[in-house]
KEKE-3310 file (N, C-alpha, C; in steps of 0.2 Angstrom, whole numbers, plus 5000, padded with zeros to 4 digits):
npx = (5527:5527:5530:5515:5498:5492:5476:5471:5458:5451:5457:5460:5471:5476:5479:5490:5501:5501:5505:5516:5524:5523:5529:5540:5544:5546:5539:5529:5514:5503:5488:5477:5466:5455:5438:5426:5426:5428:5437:5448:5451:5457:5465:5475:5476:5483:5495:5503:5503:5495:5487:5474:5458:5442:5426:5419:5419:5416:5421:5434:5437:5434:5443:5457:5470:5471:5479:5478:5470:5471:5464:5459:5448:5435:5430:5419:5415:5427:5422:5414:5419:5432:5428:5422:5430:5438:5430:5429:5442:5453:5469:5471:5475:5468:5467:5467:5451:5447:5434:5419:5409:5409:5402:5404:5420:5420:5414:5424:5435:5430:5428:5443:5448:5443:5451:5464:5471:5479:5478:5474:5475:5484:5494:5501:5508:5511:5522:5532:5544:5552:5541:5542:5556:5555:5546:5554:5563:5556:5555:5567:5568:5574:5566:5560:5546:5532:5521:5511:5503:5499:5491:5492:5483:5484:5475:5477:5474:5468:5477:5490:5494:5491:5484:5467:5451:5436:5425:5428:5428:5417:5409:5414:5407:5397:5387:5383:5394:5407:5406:5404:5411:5422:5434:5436:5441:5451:5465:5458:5455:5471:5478:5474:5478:5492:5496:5490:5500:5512:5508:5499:5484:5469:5459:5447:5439:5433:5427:5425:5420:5417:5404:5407:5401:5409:5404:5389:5378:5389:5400:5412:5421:5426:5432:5442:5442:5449:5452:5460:5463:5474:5475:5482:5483:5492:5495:5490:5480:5479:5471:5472:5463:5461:5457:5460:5455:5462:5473:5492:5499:5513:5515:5520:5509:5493:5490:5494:5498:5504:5509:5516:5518:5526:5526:5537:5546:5555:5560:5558:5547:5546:5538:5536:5521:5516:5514:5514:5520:5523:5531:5549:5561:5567:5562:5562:5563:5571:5570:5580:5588:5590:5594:5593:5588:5590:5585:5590:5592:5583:5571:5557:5549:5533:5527:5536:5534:5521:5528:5534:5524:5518:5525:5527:5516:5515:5526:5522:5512:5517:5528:5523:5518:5514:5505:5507:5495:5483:5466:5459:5467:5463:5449:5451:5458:5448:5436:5440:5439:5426:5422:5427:5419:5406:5407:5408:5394:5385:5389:5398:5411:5418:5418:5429:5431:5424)
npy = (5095:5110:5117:5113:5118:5125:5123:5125:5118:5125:5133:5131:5127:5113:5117:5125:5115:5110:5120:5124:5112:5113:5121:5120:5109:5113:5110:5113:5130:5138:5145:5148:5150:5143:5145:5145:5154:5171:5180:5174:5167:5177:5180:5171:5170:5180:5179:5168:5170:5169:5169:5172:5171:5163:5160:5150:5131:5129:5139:5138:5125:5127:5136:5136:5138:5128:5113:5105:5098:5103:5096:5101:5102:5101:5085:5078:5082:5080:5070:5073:5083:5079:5069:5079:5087:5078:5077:5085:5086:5088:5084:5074:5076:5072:5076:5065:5056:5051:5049:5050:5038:5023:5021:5033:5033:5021:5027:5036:5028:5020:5029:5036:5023:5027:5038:5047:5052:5057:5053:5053:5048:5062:5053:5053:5045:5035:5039:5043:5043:5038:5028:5019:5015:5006:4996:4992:4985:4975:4969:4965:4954:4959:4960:4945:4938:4946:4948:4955:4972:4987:5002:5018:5034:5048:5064:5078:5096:5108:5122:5118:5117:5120:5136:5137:5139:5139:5140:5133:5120:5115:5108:5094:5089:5084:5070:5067:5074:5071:5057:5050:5056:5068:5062:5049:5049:5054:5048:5036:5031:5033:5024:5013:5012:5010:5001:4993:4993:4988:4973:4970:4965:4969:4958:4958:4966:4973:4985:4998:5011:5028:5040:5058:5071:5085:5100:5108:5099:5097:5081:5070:5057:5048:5041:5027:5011:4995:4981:4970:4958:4952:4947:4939:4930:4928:4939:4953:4966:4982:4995:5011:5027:5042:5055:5072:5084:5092:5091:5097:5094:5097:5104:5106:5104:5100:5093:5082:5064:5052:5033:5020:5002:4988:4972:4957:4941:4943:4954:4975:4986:5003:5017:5033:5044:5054:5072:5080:5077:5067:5061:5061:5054:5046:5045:5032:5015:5002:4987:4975:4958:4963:4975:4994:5001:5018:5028:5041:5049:5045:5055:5063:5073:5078:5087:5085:5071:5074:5083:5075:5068:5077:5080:5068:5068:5076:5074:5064:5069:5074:5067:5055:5038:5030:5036:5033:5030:5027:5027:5013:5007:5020:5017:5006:5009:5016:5008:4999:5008:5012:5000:4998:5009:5005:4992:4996:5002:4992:4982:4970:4960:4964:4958:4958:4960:4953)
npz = (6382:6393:6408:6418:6417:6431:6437:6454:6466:6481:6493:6506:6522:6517:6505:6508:6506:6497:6487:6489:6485:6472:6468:6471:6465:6449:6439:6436:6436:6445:6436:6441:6453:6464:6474:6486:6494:6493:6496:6500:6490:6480:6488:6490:6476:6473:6481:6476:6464:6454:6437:6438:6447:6454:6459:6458:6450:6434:6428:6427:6424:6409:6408:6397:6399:6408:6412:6421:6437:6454:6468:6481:6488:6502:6507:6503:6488:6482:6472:6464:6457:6453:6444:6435:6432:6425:6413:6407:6403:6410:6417:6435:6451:6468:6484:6497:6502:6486:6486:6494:6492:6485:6474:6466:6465:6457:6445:6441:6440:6427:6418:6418:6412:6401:6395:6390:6402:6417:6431:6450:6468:6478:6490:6503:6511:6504:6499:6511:6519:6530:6531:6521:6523:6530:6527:6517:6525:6531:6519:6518:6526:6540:6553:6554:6554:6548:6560:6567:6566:6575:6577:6585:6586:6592:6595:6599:6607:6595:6597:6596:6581:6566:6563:6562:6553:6563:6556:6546:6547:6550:6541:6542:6553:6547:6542:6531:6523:6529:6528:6539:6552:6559:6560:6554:6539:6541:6554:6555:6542:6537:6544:6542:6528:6529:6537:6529:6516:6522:6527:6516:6509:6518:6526:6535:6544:6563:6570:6582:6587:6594:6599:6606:6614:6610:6609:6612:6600:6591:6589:6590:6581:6591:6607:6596:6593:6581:6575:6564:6550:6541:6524:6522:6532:6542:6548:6558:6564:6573:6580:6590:6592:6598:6605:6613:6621:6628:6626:6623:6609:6597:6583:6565:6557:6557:6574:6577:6582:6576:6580:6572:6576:6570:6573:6571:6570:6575:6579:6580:6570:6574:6569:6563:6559:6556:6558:6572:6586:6599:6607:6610:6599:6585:6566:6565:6571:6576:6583:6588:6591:6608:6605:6601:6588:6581:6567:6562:6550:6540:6531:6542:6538:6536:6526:6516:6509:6505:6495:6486:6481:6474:6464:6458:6452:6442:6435:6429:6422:6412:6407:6405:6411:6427:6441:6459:6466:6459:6454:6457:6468:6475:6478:6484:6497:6502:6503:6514:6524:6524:6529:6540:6547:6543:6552:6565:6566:6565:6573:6571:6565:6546:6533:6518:6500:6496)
capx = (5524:5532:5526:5509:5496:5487:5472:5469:5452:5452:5464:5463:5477:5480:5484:5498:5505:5503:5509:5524:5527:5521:5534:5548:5545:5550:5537:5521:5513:5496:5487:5468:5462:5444:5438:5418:5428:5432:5443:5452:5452:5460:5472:5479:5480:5489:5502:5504:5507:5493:5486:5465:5454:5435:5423:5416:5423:5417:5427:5442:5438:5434:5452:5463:5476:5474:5483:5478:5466:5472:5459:5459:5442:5432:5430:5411:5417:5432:5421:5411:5425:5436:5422:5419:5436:5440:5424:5433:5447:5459:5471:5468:5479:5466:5470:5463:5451:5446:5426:5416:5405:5413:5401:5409:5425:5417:5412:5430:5439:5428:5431:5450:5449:5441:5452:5470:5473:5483:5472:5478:5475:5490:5493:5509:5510:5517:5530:5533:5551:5551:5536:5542:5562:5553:5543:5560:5567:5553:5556:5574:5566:5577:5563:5558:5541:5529:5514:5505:5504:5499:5495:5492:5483:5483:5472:5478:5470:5468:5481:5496:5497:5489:5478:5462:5445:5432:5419:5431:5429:5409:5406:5417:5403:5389:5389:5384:5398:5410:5408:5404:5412:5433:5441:5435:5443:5458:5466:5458:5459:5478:5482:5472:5482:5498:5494:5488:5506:5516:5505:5492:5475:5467:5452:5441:5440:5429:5429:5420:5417:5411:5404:5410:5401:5413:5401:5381:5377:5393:5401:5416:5420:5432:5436:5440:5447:5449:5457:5460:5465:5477:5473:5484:5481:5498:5496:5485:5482:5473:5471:5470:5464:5460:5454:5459:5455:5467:5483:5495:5503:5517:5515:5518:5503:5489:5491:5490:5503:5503:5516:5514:5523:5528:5529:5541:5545:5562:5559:5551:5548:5540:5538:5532:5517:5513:5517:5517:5527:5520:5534:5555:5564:5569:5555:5561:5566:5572:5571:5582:5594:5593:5596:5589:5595:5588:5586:5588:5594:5578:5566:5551:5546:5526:5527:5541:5531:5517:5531:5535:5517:5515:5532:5527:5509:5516:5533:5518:5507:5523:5534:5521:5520:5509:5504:5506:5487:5476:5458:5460:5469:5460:5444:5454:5457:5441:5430:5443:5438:5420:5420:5426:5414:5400:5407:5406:5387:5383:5391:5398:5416:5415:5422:5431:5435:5417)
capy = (5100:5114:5118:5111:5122:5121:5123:5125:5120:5125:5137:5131:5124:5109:5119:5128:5111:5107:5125:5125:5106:5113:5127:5118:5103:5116:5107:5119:5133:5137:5149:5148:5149:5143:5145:5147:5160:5174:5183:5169:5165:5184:5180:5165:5172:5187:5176:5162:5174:5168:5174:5173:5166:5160:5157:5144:5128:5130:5145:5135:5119:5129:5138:5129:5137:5123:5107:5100:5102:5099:5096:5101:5107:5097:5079:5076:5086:5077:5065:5076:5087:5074:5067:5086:5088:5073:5076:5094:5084:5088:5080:5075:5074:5074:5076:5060:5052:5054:5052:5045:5033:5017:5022:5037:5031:5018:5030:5038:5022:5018:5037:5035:5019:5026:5045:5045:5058:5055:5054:5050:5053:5064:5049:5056:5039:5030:5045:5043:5038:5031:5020:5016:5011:5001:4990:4989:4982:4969:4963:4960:4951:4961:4956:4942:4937:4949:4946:4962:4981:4992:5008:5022:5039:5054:5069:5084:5103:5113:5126:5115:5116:5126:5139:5134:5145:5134:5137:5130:5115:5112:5100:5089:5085:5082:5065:5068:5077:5070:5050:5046:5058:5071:5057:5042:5048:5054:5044:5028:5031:5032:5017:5006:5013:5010:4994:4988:4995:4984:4970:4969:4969:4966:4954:4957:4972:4974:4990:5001:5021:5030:5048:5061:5078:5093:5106:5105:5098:5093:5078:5067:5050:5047:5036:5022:5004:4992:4976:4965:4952:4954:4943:4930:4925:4927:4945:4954:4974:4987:5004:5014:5031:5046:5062:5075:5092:5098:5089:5098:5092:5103:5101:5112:5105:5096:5093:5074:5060:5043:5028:5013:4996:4980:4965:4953:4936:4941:4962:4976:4992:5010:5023:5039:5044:5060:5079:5082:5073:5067:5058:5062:5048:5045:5044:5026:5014:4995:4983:4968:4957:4966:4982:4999:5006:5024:5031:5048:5052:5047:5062:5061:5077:5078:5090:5082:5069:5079:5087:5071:5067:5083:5080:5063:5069:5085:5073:5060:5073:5077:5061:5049:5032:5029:5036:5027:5029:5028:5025:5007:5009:5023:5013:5000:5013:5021:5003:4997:5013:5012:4993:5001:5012:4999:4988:4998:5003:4984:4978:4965:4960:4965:4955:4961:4955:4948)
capz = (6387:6399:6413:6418:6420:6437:6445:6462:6469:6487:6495:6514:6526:6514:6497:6507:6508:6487:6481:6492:6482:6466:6465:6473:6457:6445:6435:6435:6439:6444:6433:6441:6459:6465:6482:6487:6499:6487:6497:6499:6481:6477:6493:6487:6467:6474:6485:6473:6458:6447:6434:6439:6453:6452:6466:6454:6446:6428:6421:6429:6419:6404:6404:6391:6401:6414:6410:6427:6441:6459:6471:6491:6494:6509:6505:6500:6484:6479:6469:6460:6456:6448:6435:6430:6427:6419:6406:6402:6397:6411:6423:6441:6458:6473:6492:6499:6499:6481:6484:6497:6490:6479:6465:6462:6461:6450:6440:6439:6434:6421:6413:6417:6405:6390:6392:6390:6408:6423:6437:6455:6476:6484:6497:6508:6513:6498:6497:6516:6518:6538:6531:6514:6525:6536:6522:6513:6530:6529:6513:6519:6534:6545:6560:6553:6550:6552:6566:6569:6566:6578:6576:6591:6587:6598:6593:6603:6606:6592:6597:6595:6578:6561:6566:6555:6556:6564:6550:6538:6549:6551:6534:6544:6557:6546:6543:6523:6519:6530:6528:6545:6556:6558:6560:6551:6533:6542:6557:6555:6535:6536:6550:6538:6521:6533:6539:6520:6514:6527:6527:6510:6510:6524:6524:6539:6553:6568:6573:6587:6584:6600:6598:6610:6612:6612:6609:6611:6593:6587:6592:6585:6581:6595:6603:6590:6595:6578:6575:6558:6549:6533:6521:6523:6539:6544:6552:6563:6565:6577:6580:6595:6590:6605:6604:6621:6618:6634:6625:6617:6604:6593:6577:6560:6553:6562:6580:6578:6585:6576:6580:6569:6578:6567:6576:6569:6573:6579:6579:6581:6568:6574:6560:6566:6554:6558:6560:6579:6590:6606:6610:6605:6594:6578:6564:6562:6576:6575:6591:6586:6594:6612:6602:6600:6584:6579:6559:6562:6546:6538:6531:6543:6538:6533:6519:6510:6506:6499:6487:6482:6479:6469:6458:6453:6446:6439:6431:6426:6416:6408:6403:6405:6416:6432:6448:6464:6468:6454:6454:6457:6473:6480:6480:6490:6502:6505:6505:6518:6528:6524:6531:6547:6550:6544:6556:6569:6567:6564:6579:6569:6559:6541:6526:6510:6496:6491)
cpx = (5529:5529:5518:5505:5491:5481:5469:5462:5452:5459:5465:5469:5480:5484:5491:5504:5508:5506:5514:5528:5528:5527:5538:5549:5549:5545:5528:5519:5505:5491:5478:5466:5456:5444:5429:5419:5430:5438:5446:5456:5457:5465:5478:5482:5483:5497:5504:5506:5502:5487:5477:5463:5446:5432:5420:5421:5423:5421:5433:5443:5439:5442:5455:5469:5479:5474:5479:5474:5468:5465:5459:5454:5440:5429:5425:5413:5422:5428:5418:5415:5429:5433:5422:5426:5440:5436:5427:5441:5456:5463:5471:5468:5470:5469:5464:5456:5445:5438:5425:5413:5409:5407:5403:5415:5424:5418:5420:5433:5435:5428:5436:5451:5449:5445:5459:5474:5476:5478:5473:5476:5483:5490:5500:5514:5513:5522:5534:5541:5554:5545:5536:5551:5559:5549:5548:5564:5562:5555:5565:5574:5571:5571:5560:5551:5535:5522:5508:5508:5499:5499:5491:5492:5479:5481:5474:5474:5472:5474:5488:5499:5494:5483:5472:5455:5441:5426:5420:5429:5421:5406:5408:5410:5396:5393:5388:5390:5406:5413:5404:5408:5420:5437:5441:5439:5450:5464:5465:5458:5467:5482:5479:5477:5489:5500:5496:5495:5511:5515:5501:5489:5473:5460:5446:5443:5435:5431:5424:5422:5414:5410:5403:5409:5406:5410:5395:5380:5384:5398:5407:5418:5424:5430:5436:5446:5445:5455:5453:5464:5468:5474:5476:5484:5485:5497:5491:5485:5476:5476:5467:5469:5461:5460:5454:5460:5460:5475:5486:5501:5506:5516:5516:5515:5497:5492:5490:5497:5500:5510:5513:5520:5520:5531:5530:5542:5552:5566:5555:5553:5544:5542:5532:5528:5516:5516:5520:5520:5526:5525:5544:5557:5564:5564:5554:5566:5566:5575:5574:5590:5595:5595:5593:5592:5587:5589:5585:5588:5587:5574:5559:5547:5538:5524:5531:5538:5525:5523:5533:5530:5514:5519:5531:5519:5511:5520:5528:5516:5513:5527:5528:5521:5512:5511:5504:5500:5483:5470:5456:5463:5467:5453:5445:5453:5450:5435:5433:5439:5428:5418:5421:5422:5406:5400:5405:5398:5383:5385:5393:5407:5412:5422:5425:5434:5430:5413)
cpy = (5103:5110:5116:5116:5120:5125:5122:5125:5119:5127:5137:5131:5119:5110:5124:5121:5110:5113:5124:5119:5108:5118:5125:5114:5111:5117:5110:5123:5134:5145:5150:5145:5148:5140:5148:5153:5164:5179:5180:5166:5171:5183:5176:5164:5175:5182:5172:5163:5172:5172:5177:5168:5166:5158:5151:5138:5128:5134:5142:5128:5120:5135:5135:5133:5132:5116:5102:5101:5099:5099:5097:5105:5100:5092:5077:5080:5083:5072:5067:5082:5083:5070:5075:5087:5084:5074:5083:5091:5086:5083:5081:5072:5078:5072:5070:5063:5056:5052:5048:5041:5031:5017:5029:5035:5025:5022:5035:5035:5021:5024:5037:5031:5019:5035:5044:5054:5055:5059:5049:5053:5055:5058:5049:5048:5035:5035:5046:5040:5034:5026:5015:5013:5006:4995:4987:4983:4975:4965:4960:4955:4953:4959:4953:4940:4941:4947:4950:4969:4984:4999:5014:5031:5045:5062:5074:5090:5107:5118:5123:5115:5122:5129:5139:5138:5140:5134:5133:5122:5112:5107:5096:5084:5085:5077:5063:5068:5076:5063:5046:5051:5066:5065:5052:5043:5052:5048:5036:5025:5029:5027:5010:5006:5011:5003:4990:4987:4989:4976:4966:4969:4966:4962:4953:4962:4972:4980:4994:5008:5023:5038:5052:5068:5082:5098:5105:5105:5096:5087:5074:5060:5048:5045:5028:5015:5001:4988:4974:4962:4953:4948:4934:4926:4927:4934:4949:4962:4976:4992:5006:5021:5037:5054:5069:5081:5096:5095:5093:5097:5096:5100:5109:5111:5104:5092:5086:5071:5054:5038:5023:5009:4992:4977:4961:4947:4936:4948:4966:4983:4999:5013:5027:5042:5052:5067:5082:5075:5074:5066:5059:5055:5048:5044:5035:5023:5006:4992:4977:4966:4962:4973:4986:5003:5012:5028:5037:5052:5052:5052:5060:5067:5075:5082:5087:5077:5068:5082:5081:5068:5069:5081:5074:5063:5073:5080:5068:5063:5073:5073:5055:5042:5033:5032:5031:5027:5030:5025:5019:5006:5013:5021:5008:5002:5016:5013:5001:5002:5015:5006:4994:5004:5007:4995:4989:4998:4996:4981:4974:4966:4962:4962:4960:4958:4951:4950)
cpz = (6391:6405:6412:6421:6425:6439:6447:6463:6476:6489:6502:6517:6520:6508:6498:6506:6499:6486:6482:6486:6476:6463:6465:6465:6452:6439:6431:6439:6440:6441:6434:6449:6460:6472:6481:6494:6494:6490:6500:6493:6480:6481:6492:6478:6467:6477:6480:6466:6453:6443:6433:6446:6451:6458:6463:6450:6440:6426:6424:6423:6412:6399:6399:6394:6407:6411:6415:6435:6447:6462:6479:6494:6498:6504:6501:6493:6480:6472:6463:6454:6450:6441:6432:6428:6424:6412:6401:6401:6401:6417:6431:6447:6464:6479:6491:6504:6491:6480:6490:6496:6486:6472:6463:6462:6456:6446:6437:6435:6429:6415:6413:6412:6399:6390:6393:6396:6414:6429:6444:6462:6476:6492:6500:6509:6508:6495:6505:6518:6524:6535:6525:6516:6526:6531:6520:6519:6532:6526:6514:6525:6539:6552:6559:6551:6553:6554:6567:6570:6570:6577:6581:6587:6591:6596:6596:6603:6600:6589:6596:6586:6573:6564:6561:6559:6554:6559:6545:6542:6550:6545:6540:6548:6554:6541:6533:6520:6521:6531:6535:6552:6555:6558:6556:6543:6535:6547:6557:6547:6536:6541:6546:6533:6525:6532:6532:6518:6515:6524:6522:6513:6514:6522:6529:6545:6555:6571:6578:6587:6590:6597:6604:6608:6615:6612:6608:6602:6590:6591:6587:6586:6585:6602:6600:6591:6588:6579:6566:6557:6543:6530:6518:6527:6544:6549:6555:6564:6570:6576:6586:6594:6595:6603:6614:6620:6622:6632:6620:6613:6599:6589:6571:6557:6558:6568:6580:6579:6583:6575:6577:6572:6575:6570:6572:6572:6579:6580:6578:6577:6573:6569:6564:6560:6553:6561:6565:6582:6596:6612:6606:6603:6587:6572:6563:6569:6575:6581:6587:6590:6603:6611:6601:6597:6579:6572:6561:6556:6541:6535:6535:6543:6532:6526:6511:6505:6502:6493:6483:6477:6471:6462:6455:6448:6441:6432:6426:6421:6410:6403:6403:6410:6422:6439:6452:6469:6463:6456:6459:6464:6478:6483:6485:6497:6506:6505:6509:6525:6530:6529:6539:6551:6551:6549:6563:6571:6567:6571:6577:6564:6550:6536:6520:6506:6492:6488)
residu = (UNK:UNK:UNK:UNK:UNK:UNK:UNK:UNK:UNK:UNK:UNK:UNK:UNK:UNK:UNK:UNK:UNK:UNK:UNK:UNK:UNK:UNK:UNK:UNK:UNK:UNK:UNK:UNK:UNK:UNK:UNK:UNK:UNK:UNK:UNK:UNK:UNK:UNK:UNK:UNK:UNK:UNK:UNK:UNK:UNK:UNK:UNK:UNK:UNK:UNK:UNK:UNK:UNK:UNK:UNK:UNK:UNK:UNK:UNK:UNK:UNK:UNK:UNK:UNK:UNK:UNK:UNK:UNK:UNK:UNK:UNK:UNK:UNK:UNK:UNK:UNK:UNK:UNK:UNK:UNK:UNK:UNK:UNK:UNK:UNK:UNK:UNK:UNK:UNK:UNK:UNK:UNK:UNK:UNK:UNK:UNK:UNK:UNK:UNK:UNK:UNK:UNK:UNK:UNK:UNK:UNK:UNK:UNK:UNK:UNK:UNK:UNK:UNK:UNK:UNK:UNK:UNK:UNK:UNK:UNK:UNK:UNK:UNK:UNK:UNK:UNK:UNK:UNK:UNK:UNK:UNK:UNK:UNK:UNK:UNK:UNK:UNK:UNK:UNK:UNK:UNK:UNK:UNK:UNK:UNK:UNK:UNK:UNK:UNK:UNK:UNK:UNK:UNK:UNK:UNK:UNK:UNK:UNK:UNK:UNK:UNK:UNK:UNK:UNK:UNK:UNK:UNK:UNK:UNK:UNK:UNK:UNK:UNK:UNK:UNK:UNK:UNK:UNK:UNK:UNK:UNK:UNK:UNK:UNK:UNK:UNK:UNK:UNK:UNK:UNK:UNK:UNK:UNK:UNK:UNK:UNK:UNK:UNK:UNK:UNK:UNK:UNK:UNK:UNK:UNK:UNK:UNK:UNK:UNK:UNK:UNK:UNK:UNK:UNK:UNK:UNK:UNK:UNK:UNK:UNK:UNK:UNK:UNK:UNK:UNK:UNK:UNK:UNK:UNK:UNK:UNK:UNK:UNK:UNK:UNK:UNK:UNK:UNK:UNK:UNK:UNK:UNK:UNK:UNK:UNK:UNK:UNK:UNK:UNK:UNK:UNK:UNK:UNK:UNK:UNK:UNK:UNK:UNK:UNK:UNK:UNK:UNK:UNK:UNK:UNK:UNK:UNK:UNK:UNK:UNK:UNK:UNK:UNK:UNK:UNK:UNK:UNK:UNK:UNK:UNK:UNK:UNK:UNK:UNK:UNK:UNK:UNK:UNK:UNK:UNK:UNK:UNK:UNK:UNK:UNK:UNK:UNK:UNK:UNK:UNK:UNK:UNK:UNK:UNK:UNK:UNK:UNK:UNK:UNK:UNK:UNK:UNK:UNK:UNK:UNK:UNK:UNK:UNK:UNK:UNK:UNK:UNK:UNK:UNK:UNK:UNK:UNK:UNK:UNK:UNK:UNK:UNK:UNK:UNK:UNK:UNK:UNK:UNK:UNK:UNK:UNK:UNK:UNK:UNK:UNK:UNK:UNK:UNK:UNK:UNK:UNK:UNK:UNK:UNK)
# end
């Protein structure tokens, strides 16, 4: 195979991040835009060079010129999306998370088993190069044994980062289509998949979820204290997650600030997670020995790691092998995230794993 052919469902903010990666690869191009915005859809075929666009996703599935179908429309859709285009027989990188419900992803993995396709979530964070140093500096027990992960997110205003047009942003606050709230499948999603990363599977959170009107009728899941228990015993996590409409935070994507801290038996990691930048420092910071030594060199850019993302599904379609979130792992993900929110509305810890 050449070039893969792609396409694009959903042309917002997220899909400048994939085409950017998708061109850089070298490794495909996208040859089919589809957006339920049409002059979006034409906007994004004309800039992106390709060769049609569609307000609808069957003539896109039905192309035989597309190899591969990304996915970055609004989440509730992710799940639906990726069965239909696994059944048309093609491949299938989505933006996290890859469905809201654990029986659609069920139902994915059990189609992944019986079709020979590459099928995987875009997860930034298993391409993140401060969070994937910082694990490697675990396993060399540079801070000895780890005790607990921390992780601190800071929502800021708006205007600090992409300029994004609030209709695009309305599914988010219905609780259908967006999980449980804005933030529950982004924020306290990726401090868990962080967490898990560092740590392994976690075996028990208690979480507490406030909601917070910002505009009469909508309100957002903020703010969100969680603690848990990894599954070995040995290590302990929370999350502190805050939402303040008058802070601005710079960013050149989403206006968000999150620091993860690993406590060690005998040192301490940060790894800056996130786009904007609340606070200056290096993306990667190691307390040890009375020392404060700074990885600047690191890449803590947030895109970079989306092209990595991109380049290992694209080089996957192509040469064969595994993605580093298939099916299997995203389910991980998202009933980890689910268990948060249940716990929350329960007032009660929640198990996993049974």
């Amino acid at each position: 195979m050449g070039q893969v052919g792609i396409g694009l469902v959903g042309a917002g903010q997220m899909s400048s991040l994939v085409i950017g990666a998708i061109e850089a690869s070298g490794l495909g191009r996208i040859v089919s835009v589809c957006d339920v915005r049409e002059d979006a859809a034409v906007d994004r075929a004309l800039s992106w060079k390709s060769d049609r666009y569609t307000t609808d996703i069957e003539p896109l599935l039905l192309d035989p010129a597309v190899d591969a179908v990304v996915i970055s429309a609004p989440n509730y859709l992710h799940g639906a999306m990726t069965v239909a285009s696994m059944r048309a027989g093609k491949h299938v990188l989505s933006l996290r998370p890859m469905a809201l419900r654990l029986a659609e992803v069920d139902q994915i993995i059990n189609l992944s088993r019986s079709r020979e396709l590459v099928v995987g979530v875009l997860e930034p964070l298993q391409h993140f190069a401060p969070l994937l140093e910082a694990s490697a500096f675990l396993e060399a027990d540079e801070i000895g044994a780890l005790q607990s992960v921390h992780v601190r997110v800071a929502v800021g205003s708006p205007d600090g980062g992409w300029p994004i047009e609030p209709s695009s942003w309305l599914w988010r606050f219905q609780e259908s289509q967006s999980g449980g709230g804005p933030f529950l499948f982004d924020g306290v999603y990726e401090a868990l998949v962080a967490s898990s990363m560092l740590a392994g599977p976690i075996g028990q959170i208690q979480a507490w979820i406030a909601q917070t009107e910002i505009y009469l009728g909508f309100a957002v899941d903020a703010p969100v204290t969680a603690m848990w228990r990894h599954q070995d015993g040995a290590c302990t996590g929370g999350l502190s997650l805050t939402y303040s409409p008058e802070l601005h935070i710079k960013s050149p994507q989403y206006p968000v600030d999150t620091v993860l801290r690993a406590t060690g038996s005998r040192g301490v990691l940060e790894v800056h997670l996130s786009p904007g930048w609340l606070t200056p420092g290096a993306p990667l910071v190691m307390y040890r020995d009375g020392r404060r030594f700074e990885f600047g060199d690191v890449d803590g850019r947030w895109d970079r790691a989306f092209a990595l993302g991109c380049e290992e599904f694209l080089r996957t379609v192509v040469e064969g092998g595994g993605v580093s979130c298939p099916p299997e792992l995203a389910r991980q993900h998202i009933e980890l995230t689910l268990a948060a929110r249940d716990s929350s509305r329960g007032n009660r810890p929640a198990v996993l794993g049974h």
